[in-house]
C-alpha positions in Angstrom: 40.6 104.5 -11.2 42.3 106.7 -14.0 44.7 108.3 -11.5 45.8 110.8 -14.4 42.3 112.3 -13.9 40.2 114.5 -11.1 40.0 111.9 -8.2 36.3 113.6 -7.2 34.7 114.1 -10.5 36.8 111.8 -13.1 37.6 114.3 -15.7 40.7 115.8 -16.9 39.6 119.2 -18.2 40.7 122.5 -16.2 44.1 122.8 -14.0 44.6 119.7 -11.8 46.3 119.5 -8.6 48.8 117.2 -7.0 50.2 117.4 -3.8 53.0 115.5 -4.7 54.4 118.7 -6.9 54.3 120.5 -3.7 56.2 121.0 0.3 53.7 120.3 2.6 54.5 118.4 5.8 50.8 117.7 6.4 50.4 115.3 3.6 50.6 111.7 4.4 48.4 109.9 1.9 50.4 107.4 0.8 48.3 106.4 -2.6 47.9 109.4 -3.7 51.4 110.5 -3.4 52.5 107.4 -5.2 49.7 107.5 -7.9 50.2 111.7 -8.5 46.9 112.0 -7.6 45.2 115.2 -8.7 41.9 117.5 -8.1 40.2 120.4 -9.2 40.3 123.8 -7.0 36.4 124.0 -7.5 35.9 120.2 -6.7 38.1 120.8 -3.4 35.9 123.5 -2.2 32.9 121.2 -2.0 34.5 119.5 1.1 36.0 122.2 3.1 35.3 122.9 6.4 34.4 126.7 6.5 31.4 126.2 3.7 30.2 123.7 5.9 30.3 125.9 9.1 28.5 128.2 7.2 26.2 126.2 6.1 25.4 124.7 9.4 25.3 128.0 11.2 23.0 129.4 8.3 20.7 126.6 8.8 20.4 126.6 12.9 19.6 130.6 12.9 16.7 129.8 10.1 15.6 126.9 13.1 15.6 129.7 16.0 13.6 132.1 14.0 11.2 129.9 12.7 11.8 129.9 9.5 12.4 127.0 8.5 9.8 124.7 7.0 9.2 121.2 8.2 12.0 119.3 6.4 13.9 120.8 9.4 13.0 118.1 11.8 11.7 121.1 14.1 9.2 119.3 16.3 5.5 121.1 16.5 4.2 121.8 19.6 0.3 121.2 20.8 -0.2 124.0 23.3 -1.2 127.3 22.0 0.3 128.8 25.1 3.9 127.8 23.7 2.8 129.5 20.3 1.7 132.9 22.1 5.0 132.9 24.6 7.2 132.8 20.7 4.9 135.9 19.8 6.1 137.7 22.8 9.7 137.2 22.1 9.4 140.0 19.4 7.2 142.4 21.7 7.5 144.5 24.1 6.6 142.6 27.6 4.8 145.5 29.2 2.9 146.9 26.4 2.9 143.9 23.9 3.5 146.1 21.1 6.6 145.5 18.4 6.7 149.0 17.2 9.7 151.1 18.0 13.3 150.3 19.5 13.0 147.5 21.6 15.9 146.3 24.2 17.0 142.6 24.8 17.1 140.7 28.6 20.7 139.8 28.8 20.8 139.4 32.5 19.6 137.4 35.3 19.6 139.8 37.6 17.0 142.0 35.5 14.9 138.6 35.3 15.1 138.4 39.6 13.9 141.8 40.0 11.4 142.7 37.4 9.8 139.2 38.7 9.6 140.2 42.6 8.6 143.6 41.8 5.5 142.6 39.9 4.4 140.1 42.5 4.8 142.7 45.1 2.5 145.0 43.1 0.5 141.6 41.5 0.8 142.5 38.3 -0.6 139.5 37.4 -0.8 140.2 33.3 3.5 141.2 33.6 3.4 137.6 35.7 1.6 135.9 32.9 3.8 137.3 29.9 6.9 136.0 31.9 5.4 132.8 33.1 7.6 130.3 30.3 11.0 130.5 31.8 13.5 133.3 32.8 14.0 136.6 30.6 17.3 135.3 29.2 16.2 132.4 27.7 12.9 133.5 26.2 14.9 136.1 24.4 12.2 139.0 26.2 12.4 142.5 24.9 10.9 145.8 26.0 10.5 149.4 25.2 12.7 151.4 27.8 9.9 153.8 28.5 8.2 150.9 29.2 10.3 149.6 32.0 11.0 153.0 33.4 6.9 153.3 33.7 7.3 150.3 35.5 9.8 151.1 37.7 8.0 154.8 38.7 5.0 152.7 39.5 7.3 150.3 41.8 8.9 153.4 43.1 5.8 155.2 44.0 3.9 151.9 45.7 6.8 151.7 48.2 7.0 155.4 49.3 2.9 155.1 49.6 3.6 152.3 51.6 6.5 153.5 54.0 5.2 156.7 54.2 1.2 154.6 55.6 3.3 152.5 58.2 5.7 155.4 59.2 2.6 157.4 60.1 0.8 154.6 61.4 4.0 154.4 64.1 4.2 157.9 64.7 0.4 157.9 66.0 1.2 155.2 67.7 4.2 156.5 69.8 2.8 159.8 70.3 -0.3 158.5 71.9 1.6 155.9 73.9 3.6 159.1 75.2 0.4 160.7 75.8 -0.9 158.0 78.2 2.2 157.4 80.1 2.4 161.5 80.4 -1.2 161.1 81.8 0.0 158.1 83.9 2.5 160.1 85.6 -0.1 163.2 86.5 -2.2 160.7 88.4 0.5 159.2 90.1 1.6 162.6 91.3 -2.1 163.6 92.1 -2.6 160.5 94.3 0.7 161.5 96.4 -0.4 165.3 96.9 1.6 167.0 93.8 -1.1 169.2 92.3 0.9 172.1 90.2 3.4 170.9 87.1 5.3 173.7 85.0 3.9 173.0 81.3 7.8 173.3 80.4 8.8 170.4 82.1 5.8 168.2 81.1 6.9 169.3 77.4 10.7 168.6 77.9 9.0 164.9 79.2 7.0 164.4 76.2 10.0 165.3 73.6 12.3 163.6 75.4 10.4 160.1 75.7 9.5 160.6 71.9 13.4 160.5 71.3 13.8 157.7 73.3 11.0 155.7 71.0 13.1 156.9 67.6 10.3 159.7 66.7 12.7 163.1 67.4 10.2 166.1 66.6 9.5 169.1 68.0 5.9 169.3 70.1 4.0 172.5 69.9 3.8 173.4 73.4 0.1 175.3 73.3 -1.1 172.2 71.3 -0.1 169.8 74.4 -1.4 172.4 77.3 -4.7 172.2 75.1 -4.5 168.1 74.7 -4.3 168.1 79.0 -6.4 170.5 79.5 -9.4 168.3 76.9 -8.3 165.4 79.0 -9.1 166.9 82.3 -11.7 169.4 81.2 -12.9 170.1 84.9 -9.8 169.1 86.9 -7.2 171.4 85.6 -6.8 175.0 85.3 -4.5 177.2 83.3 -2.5 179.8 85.7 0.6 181.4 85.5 3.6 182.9 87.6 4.7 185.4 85.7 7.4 183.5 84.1 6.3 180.5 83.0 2.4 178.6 82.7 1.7 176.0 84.9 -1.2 173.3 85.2 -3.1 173.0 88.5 -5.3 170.2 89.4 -7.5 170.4 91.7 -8.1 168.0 95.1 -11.1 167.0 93.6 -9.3 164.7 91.1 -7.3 163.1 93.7 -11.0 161.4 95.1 -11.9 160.7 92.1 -9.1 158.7 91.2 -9.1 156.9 94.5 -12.9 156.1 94.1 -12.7 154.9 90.5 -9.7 152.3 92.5 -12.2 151.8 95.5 -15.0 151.0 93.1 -14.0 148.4 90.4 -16.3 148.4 87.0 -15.8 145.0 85.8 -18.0 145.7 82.5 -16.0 148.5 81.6 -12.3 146.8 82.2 -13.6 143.8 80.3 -14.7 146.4 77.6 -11.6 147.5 77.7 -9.6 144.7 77.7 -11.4 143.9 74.4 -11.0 146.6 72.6 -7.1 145.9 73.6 -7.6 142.5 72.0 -9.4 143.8 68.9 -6.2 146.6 68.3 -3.4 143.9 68.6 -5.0 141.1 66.7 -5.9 143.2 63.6 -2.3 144.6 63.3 -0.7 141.4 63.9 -2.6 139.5 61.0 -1.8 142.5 58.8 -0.2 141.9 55.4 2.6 144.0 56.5 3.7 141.6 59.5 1.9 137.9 58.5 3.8 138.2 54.6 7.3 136.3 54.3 9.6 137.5 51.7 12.2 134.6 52.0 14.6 136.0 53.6 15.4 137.7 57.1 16.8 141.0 57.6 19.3 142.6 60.7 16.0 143.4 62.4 13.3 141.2 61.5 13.3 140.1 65.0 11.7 143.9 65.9 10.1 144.7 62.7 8.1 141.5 63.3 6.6 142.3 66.7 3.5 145.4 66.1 3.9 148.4 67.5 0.6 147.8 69.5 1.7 144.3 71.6 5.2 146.2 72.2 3.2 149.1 74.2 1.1 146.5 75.9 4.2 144.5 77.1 6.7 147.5 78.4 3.4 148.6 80.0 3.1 145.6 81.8 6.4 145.2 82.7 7.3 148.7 83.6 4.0 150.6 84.2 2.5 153.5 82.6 4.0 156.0 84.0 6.7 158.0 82.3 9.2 158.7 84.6 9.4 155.0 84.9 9.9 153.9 81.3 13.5 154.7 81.0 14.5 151.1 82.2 12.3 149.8 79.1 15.2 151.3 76.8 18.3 150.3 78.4 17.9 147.3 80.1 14.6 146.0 79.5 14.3 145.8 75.8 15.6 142.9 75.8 12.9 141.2 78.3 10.0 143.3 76.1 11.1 141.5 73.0 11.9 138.2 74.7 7.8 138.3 76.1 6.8 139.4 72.5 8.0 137.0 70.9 6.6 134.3 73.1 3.6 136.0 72.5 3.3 135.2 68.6 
């Protein structure tokens, strides 16, 4: 070797450098400090690290967007499912369009969300688009009117669905007040009470509707109009002066102990039935029989229907109203206990 030259390329021509010539702690090459070694600036450059970083950097960015050709040992994949998931990166997910500003997934969270969302709505074309791995990782865009379509339609499936089973409970509760209100006019019939103020039977009907979580106000005229449908022929409308007031006649009191006296089993087994039929088909609703993986403060309740939990303080307490107070404060616990032995 012709140390007088360019160590990397052998020639002599341009400026040469030596490190010998120069202060640097860092050099500890031994032969070429002895021999005055020396190298072009231009020759130097082809080994430092930075236009190799570059290079390297340049080269793994043309491999993730797929364009680089097949000298790049990228492996080719068989599936044309994997082909259309690579399309969707550079779509919008919702409406599979490129067009316009689109946003990138950058967060699990959004992944966890935008997935449970469209299952609960089965989306099933969203859950196809989404299928090859979480948000983050298949680099998923979207348009953000897009998602906030989305969301609105989330948004709207829930209120029409809390708004169906609020109302569905409300009937419920009101016409389990109605009966026990009914329950308690018999009862007071069979023991000789025969007049009832409409203002107390009304302060009895709010008041039990508060206890069951339903606080509304009850037009009075519609209930006097409800009892006196029930009992078309039995009760009369009269008034004191002050206030109106429902009087049944004695003719109800032998009717109700003849209906007792004389048993219909066709009709209690009828009945019994249609009992049956009410409890079973809101017990294998969606609403009660779907798991969403994880348990809330009050599944234990929300898991019970409305239906079996009338039929059990009935049982346990009676129908009458006066007598359902116990259900509330110290019986709950026993209605739920029996409910959920039940299921």
């Amino acid at each position: 070797m012709d140390w007088a030259n360019c160590i990397i390329c052998g020639k002599d021509d341009g400026t040469l450098k030596c490190p010998a010539t120069r202060q640097d702690d860092h050099v500890n090459a031994n032969d070429l400090l002895n021999n005055h070694a020396k190298w072009h600036l231009k020759c130097q450059l082809k080994f430092a690290n930075t236009k190799l970083q570059r290079t390297q950097e340049r080269h793994q960015r043309k491999r993730n967007t797929g364009q680089c050709g097949d000298d790049t040992g990228q492996r080719k994949s068989k599936r044309s499912s994997l082909s259309e998931e690579s399309k969707c990166i550079n779509m919008c997910i919702f409406c599979k369009k490129a067009e316009g500003v689109l946003h990138m997934c950058t967060t699990l969270e959004l992944d966890t969300s935008l997935r449970e969302q469209a299952t609960e709505m089965q989306d099933t074309d969203l859950l196809a688009t989404i299928a090859g791995g979480d948000l983050v990782a298949i680099k998923a865009k979207y348009h953000k009117h897009c998602m906030d379509v989305f969301r609105t339609r989330y948004r709207s499936m829930q209120r029409a669905r809390a708004s169906h089973t609020g109302c569905t409970d409300e009937k419920m509760t009101e016409s389990r007040v109605f009966a026990e209100m009914v329950s308690f006019i018999e009862s007071s019939v069979e023991e000789g009470v025969y007049i009832f103020r409409l203002a107390d039977l009304h302060n009895m009907y709010e008041h039990r509707l508060a206890e069951l979580g339903h606080e509304k106000a009850i037009n009075k005229t519609r209930l006097k109009n409800k009892l006196l449908v029930h009992y078309p022929d039995e009760c009369q409308e009269q008034s004191d002066g002050k206030s109106t007031l429902l009087v049944f006649s004695e003719g109800l009191q032998k009717l109700l102990k003849e209906a007792l006296e004389s048993r219909n089993f066709e009709k209690d087994a009828l009945s019994m039935a249609h009992v049956a039929k009410v409890i079973r088909k809101e017990m294998f609703d969606a609403e009660f029989s779907q798991f969403s993986g994880s348990f809330n403060h009050d599944c234990q309740d929300s898991a019970v229907p409305n239906s079996l939990k009338v039929l059990v303080s009935m049982l346990l307490y009676g129908s009458n109203i006066k007598n359902q107070k116990f259900c509330k404060h110290t019986g709950m616990s026993h209605c739920m206990s029996t409910n959920q032995v039940q299921l």
